[in-house]
KEVO-135484 format. One line per 8 residues: their letters; for each residue x, y, z of C-alpha. Coordinates in steps of 0.5 Angstrom, whole numbers. Layout:
A	X,Y,Z | ...
END
This chain:
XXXXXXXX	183,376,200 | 190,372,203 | 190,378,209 | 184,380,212 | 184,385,217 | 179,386,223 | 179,391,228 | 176,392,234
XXXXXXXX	177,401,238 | 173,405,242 | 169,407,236 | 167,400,232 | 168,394,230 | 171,394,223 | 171,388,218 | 176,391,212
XXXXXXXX	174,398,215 | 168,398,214 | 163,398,221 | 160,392,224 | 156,390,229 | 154,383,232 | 150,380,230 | 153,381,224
XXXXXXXX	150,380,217 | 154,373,212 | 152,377,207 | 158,383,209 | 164,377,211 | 161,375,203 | 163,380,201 | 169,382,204
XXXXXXXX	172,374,203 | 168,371,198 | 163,365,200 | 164,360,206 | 164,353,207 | 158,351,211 | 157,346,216 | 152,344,220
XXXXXXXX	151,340,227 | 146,338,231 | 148,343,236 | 148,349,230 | 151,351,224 | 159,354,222 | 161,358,216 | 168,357,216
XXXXXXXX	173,361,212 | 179,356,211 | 184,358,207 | 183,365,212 | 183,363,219 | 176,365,220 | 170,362,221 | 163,364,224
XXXXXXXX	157,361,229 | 150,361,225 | 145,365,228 | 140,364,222 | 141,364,216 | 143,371,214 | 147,373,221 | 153,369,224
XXXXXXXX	153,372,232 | 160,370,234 | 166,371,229 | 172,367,231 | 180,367,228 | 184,361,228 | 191,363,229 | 194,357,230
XXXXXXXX	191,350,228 | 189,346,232 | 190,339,233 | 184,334,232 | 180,339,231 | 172,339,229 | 171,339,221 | 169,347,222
XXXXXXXX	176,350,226 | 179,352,219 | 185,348,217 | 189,354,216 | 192,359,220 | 189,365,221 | 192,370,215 | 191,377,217
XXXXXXXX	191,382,222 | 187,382,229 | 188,389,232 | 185,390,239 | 186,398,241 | 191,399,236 | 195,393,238 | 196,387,233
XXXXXXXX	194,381,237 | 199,375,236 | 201,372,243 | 196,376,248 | 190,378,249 | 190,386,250 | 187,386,257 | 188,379,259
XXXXXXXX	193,380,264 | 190,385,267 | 182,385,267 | 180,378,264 | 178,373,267 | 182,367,265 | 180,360,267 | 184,353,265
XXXXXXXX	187,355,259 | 182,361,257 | 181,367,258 | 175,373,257 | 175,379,257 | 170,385,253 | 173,390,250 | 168,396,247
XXXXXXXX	161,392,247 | 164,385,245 | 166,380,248 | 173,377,247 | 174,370,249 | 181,367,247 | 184,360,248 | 191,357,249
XXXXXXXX	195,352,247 | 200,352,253 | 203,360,253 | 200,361,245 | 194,364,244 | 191,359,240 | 184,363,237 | 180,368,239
XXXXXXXX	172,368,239 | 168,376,239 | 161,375,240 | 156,380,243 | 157,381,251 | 153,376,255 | 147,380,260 | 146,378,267
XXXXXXXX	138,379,270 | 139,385,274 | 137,386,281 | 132,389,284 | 134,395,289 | 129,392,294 | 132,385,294 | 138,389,299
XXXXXXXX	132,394,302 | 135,394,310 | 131,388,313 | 126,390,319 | 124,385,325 | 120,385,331 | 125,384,336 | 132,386,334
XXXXXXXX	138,384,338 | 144,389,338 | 151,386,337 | 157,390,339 | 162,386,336 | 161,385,328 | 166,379,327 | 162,374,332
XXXXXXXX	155,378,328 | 158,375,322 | 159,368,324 | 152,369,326 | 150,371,319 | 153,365,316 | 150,360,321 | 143,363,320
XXXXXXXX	143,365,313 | 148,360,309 | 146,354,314 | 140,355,316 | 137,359,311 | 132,362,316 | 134,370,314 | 133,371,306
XXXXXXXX	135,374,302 | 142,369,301 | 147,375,301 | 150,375,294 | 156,380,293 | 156,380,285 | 149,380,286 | 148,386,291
XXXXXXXX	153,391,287 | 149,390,280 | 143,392,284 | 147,398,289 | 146,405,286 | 150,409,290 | 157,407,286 | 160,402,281
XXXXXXXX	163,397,286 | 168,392,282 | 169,387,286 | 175,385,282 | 179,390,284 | 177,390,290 | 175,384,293 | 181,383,297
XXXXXXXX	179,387,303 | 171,388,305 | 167,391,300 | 164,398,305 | 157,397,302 | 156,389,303 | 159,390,310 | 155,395,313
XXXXXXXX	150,392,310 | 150,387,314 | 153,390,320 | 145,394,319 | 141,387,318 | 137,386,323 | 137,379,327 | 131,377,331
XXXXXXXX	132,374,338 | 127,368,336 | 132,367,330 | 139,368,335 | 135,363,339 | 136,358,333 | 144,358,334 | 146,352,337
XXXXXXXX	154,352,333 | 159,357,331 | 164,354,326 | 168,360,326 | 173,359,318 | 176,363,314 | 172,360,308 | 165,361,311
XXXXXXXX	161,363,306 | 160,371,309 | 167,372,309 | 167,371,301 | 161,375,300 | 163,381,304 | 170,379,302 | 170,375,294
XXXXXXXX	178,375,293 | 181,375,301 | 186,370,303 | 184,368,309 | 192,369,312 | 189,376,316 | 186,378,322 | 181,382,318
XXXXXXXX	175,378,321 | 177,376,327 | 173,376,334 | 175,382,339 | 168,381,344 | 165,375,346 | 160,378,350 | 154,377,345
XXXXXXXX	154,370,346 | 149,372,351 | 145,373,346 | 144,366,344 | 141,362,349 | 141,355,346 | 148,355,343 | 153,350,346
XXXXXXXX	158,349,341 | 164,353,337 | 168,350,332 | 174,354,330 | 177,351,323 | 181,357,323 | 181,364,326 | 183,361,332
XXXXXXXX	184,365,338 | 188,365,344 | 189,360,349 | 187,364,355 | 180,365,350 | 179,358,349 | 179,358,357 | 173,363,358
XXXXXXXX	170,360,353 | 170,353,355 | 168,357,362 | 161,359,360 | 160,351,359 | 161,352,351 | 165,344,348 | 169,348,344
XX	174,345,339 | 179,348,336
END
C-alpha cells in the first residue's frame, strides 16, 4: 500500500473506503497498511506507519484515538513522526488537502503557527511550517462541561438601584463583578451561550459588536445599594473585562460603549475617583465631573 487515501464528508470517515469512527480500532489501519512500528513514552505510546506518512496516538492496546498524516518531514522530529512524507490522499469534503486546511480561513481557530477546526464529529488540527501546511491530526472533538441555565437565572436583590444609562451600569458591573467579586456569577460570555437556550449564539461570528443576549442580561441584573455603596473608583477602559465578555471580538476604536448620562453617579455614594484609561470624554465632561468633588484623571 504506497498511496493510502483518507476521507472525512458529511456522512463518514473512510479509511480506504471503509467507515470509521474514532476511537479507531489498530486492527482496521492493519489491515488496511500492513503492521506498524510502536513506540512507547512516558507520556503514552505511537504507532507509526513510516513509509506512509502515517502514525497514530494509543488509546489502549487495541485502538488509537487520534490519527495523524505527515505531509512534510519534520526536522528534529521525535522517533515516532514518520521519516517519510505522507504518500496518499487526504480529502476534506471533497478537497484534496495539500497546503490548506479546508475551513482554516474561515471557521478555524489558528494559533501560532497551528490551526484547528471540526469537520463532521472530528477534530482537525493542523500544523505549519511557515505558509506549508506540515501534518494534520484527526481526533475525536473535545467536550466542554455544560452550563447549567440557572447559572444566568435574572438575579434578584432586596434593594435595587435603577440605572438610567447603561454604559456607566456596565463599568459598575466591572468594578463590582470583575474586582470586587462581590456580584456572582463571574459573567462569562462563552459560558452564557453554552447555557443560553433561546438560540445558537456564535461568538465568533459575532463578537465584534455586543451579543443582544449577554447585554440585556446585564442590563436586567439587578445591583443592591449596599453593593453601589462598595464603589470607590471607576476605571473606565476599552479593555475591562465587561466590555470583552459582552463584546469578545471588539476593538475598542468605537463609542460602542460609551457613557452618555453621569446622573447615576448619585447612586454611588462613596465614590471618589475616575479613571479614564480610554474612552475618555470631553473637556467640558471632565469639568462636571471634577465639580462633583470626583479626582478624575484622565
Amino acid at each position: 500500500m504506497s498511496t493510502p487515501v483518507i476521507e472525512l464528508g458529511p456522512d463518514a470517515l473512510l479509511v480506504e473506503g471503509t467507515p470509521v469512527v474514532l476511537p479507531i480500532p489498530i486492527g482496521t489501519l492493519v489491515a488496511a497498511w500492513g503492521e506498524p512500528e510502536l513506540w512507547v513514552g512516558t507520556a503514552g505510546s505511537v504507532v507509526t506507519w513510516h513509509e506512509l506518512g502515517v502514525f497514530a496516538h494509543r488509546l489502549d492496546e487495541t485502538h488509537v484515538k487520534t490519527l495523524c498524516v505527515q505531509l512534510r518531514p519534520e526536522a528534529d522530529a521525535p522517533a515516532f513522526v514518520p521519516r517519510s512524507a505522507f504518500t496518499g490522499r487526504l480529502v476534506v469534503d471533497g478537497e484534496v488537502v495539500t497546503d490548506e486546511l479546508p475551513g482554516a480561513g474561515v471557521d478555524a481557530r489558528r494559533v501560532a503557527g497551528t490551526a484547528t477546526t471540526e469537520r463532521h464529529g472530528v477534530r482537525l488540527h493542523a500544523s505549519y511550517e511557515g505558509d506549508h501546511l506540515e501534518s494534520v491530526e484527526m481526533t475525536v472533538p473535545r467536550t466542554t462541561p455544560a452550563v447549567p441555565v440557572e447559572r444566568y437565572a435574572p438575579r434578584r436583590v432586596a434593594d435595587p438601584v435603577r440605572f438610567t444609562d447603561l454604559g456607566l451600569k456596565l463599568a459598575v458591573v466591572d468594578e463590582l463583578m470583575y474586582q470586587q467579586e462581590v456580584i456572582q456569577p463571574r459573567l462569562d460570555a462563552r459560558d452564557f451561550a453554552r447555557s443560553y437556550t433561546g438560540r445558537t449564539i456564535d461568538l465568533d461570528a459575532e463578537g465584534h459588536r455586543p451579543v443582544p443576549e449577554i447585554l440585556a442580561y446585564l442590563q436586567d441584573l439587578q445591583i443592591d445599594r449596599s453593593e453601589a455603596a462598595l464603589v470607590h473608583e471607576l476605571v473606565i477602559d476599552a479593555g475591562n473585562d465587561v466590555y470583552r465578555e459582552v463584546a469578545p471580538l471588539w476593538d475598542g476604536e468605537d463609542d460602542t460603549f460609551d457613557i452618555g448620562s453621569w446622573a447615576d453617579l448619585d447612586l454611588l455614594p462613596h465614590l471618589t475617583s475616575l479613571d479614564f484609561v480610554s474612552l475618555t470624554p470631553d473637556d467640558e465632561t471632565l469639568d462636571v465631573l471634577r465639580a462633583r468633588g470626583l479626582d478624575v484623571d484622565a
